[in-house]
Every structure is written in structure tokens, then in C-alpha cells.
C-alpha positions as CSV (number, residue, x, y, z in Angstrom):
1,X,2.8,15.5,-10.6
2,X,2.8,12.0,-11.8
3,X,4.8,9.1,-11.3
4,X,7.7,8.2,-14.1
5,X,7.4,4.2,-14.7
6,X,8.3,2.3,-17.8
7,X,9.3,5.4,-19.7
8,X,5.5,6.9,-19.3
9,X,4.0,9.2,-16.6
10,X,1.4,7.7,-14.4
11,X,-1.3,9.6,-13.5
12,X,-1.6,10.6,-9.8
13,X,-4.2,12.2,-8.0
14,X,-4.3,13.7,-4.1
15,X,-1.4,12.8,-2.3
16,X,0.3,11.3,-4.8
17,X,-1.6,7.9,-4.8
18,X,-2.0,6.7,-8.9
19,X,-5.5,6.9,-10.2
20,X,-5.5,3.6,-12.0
21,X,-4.5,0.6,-10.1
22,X,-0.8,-1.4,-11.5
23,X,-0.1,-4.9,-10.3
24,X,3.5,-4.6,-11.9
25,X,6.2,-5.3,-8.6
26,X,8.2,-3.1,-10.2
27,X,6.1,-0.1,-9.5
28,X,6.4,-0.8,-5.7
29,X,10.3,-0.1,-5.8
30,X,9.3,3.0,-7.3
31,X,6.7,4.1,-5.0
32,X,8.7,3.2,-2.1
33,X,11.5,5.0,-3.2
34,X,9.2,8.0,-3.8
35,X,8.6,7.2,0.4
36,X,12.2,6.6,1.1
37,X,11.3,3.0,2.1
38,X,13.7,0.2,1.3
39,X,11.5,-3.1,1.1
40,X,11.4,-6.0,2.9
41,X,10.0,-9.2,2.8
42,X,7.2,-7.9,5.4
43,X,6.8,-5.2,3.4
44,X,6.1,-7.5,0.1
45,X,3.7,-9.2,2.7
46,X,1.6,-6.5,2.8
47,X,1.9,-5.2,-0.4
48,X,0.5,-8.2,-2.1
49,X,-2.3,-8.5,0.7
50,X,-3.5,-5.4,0.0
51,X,-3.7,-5.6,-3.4
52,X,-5.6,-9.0,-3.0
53,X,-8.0,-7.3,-0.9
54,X,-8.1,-4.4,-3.5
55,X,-8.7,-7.2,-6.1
56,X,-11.8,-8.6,-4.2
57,X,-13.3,-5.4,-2.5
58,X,-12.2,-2.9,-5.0
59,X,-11.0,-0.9,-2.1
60,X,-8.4,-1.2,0.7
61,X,-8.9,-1.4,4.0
62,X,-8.7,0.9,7.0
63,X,-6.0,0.5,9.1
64,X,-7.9,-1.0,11.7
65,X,-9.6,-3.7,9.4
66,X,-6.0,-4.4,8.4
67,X,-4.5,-5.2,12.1
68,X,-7.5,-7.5,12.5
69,X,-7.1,-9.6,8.9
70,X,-3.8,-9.4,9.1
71,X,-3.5,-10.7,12.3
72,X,-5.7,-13.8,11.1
73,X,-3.4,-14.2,8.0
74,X,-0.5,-14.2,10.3
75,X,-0.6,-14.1,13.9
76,X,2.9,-14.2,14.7
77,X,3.6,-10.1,14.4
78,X,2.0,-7.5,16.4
79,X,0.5,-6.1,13.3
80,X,-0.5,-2.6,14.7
81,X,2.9,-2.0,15.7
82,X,4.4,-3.9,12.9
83,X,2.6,-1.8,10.3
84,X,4.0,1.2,11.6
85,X,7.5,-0.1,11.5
86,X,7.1,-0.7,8.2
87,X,5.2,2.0,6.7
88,X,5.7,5.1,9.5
89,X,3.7,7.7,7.5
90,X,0.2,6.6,7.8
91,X,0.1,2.5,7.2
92,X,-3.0,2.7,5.6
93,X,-2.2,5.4,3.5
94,X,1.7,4.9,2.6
95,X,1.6,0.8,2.3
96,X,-1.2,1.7,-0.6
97,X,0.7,4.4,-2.4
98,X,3.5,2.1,-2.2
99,X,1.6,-1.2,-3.5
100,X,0.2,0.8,-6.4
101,X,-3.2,1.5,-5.7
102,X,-5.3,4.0,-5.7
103,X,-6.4,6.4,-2.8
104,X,-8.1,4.5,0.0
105,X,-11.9,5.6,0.9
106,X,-12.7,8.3,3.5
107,X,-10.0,8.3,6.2
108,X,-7.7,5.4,5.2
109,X,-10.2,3.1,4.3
110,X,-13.5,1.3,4.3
């Protein structure tokens, strides 16, 4: 089943992660809605992290790669904790589906 965004469906794959990458913000409030997540401003945070990194590597990280960088971007969160506050489901799984991106490598990652 795809994803209904700007009156066309988007193609999704397993788990409901979109095959092609979109970089619109409005496709995170659908996504997150999809997750029942309302967003915050750390949410947005991460959102637009990962799909810098996505942007550069052409994959997102796993969740332990993402503690560590984003613990150099911003040291002032416990970032392992943090992420699962945010995104309870998998971080580095959910926080993807919900920035728009497609299915992380292997298990959650590089």
C-alpha cells in the first residue's frame, strides 16, 4: 500500500518505507501521522540530519552511528535515550520512514 501525498500515491516498499527519496517537509507530517507521532522541534532535528546524511552517503545510518554523530552535532541530549523518546518504534527505522527516505541497509543501517 502506498503513501497518499499531493493528490498521488507514493510508492512504498517493505515496511512501508517510500522507494524514491522526497525532501518535501510536508511528507514528514504525513509519515508521522502514518506512526502516530506528533513532531517536535527535536524531531525536525533529526529529520533534516538524516536526510543530509542520506544526501551525502546515499544511505542512513545505523542507530548506533547515529548516537555517536549526533552526539558531535549536539552534545547537550543523551542521544540514545533521546532517540527513543522520540521515535519509540525502532529510531533507525521509524525516524527514516518518517523523514521520507527510503529503507535503511541491512539491520537499520550502514
Amino acid at each position: 500500500m502506498g503513501v497518499m501525498y499531493n493528490g498521488q500515491e507514493l510508492e512504498t516498499g517493505d515496511e512501508d518505507f517510500l522507494l524514491e527519496p522526497v525532501y518535501d517537509d510536508e511528507i514528514c507530517s504525513v509519515m508521522a501521522e502514518r506512526e502516530q507521532i506528533a513532531l517536535t522541534d527535536d524531531h525536525w532535528f533529526v529529520i533534516r540530519w538524516l536526510r543530509e546524511k542520506y544526501k551525502q552517503d546515499g544511505h542512513t545510518p545505523n542507530f548506533r552511528n547515529m548516537v555517536i554523530e549526533l552526539t558531535e552535532e549536539d552534545g547537550s541530549k543523551d542521544w540514545k535515550k533521546h532517540l527513543y523518546t522520540l521515535f519509540p518504534n525502532q529510531p533507525a527505522r521509524q525516524a527514516v520512514r518518517v523523514a521520507g527516505l527510503p529503507k535503511p541497509y541491512g539491520k537499520g543501517g550502514y
